[in-house]
Structures are given as C-alpha cells and as structure tokens.
C-alpha positions as CSV (number, residue, x, y, z in Angstrom):
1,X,79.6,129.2,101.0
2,X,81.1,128.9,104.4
3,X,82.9,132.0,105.8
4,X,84.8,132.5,108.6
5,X,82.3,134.4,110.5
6,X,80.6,131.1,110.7
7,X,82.9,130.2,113.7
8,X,84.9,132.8,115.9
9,X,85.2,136.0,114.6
10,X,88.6,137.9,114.8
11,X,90.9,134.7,115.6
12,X,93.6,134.9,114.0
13,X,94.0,131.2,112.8
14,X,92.4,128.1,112.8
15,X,92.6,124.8,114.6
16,X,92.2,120.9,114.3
17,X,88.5,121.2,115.0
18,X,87.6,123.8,112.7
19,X,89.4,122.5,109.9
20,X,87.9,119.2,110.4
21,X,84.3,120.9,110.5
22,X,84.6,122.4,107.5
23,X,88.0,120.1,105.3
24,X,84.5,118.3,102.7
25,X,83.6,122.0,101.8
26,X,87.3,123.2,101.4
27,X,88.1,120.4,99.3
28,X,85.3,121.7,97.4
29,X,86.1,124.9,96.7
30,X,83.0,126.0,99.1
31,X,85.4,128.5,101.7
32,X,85.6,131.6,101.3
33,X,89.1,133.1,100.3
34,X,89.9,134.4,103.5
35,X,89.0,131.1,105.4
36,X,90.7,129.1,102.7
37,X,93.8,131.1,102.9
38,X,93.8,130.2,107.6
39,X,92.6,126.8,106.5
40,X,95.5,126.4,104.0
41,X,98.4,127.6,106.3
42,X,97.2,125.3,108.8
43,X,97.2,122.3,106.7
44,X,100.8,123.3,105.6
45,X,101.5,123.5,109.6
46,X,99.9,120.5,110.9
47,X,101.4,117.1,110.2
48,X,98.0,115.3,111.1
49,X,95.6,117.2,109.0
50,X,97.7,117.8,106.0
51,X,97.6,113.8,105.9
52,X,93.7,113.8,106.4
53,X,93.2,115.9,103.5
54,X,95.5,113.7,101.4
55,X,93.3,111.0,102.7
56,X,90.4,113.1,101.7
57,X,92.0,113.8,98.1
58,X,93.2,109.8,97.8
59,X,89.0,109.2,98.6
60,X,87.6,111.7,96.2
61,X,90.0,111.1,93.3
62,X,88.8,107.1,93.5
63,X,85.3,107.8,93.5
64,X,86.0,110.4,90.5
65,X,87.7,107.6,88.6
66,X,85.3,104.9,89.7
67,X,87.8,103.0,91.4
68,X,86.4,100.7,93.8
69,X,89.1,100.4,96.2
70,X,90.6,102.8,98.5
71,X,93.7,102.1,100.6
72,X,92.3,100.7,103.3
73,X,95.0,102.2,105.7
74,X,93.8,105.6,104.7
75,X,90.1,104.9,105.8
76,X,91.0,103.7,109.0
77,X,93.3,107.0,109.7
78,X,89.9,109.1,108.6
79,X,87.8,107.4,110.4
80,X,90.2,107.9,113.5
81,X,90.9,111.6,113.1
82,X,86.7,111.6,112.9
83,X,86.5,110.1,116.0
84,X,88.9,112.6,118.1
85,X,87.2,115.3,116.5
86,X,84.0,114.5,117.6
87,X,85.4,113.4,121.2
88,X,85.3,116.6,122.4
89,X,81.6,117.1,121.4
C-alpha cells in the first residue's frame, strides 16, 4: 500500500509528478485513503491528468475484456505525459 508519507510529508496536495508516480497503484485501489482522497481532487482539478487516467482506464478495461486494440491516439498521449514526467528526472 502506498501512503502519503512515501513522498513529502505535511503538503497539503499533490502534483503532476506525484500523481504520475503513483496513478497504476491508484487505479488499483493500492493508496491509501488519505492519498487517494489529494490524488482524487487533483485529478478532478487537472485537465491533463484527469485525461491520463481515462487513458489509463480505456487501457485496463481492454486488456480486462481481451480486446486487442486500444485507441491508438490514447497511447501516444500516455506515452507523452510519461515522457514529461520523467524529463525532470
């Protein structure tokens, strides 16, 4: 279970990178409820992220169906919002 301790202690919210870090085990239900209550207002408030999740939920939704195709246009904004998370790095 990820907590919120696992990054900065007493911030009040969350941002891009964090989220990003952390959006497979939130999808997952692997947050704990006070880190999935920051992550969840953020998604609500971020335009770019509340799309990546979508993207995340489109991906794992296809794979639970075993449907082989996922909108391509959707893979190409995850793998872009991967790559200016990890710019920073």
């Amino acid at each position: 279970m990820i907590r919120r301790s696992f990054f900065r202690r007493n911030k009040p919210e969350v941002d891009c990178r964090e989220v990003g870090k952390v959006l497979q085990s939130y999808l997952d239900g692997d947050v704990d409820e006070d880190f999935t209550a920051k992550i969840s207002a953020h998604l609500e408030a971020c335009k770019d992220c509340g799309l990546e999740v979508e993207t995340y939920r489109q991906i794992k939704t296809s794979l639970a169906s075993k449907m082989p195709a996922v909108d391509p246009a959707a893979l190409e904004r995850l793998r872009r919002f991967g790559d200016e998370l990890t710019a920073g790095d």
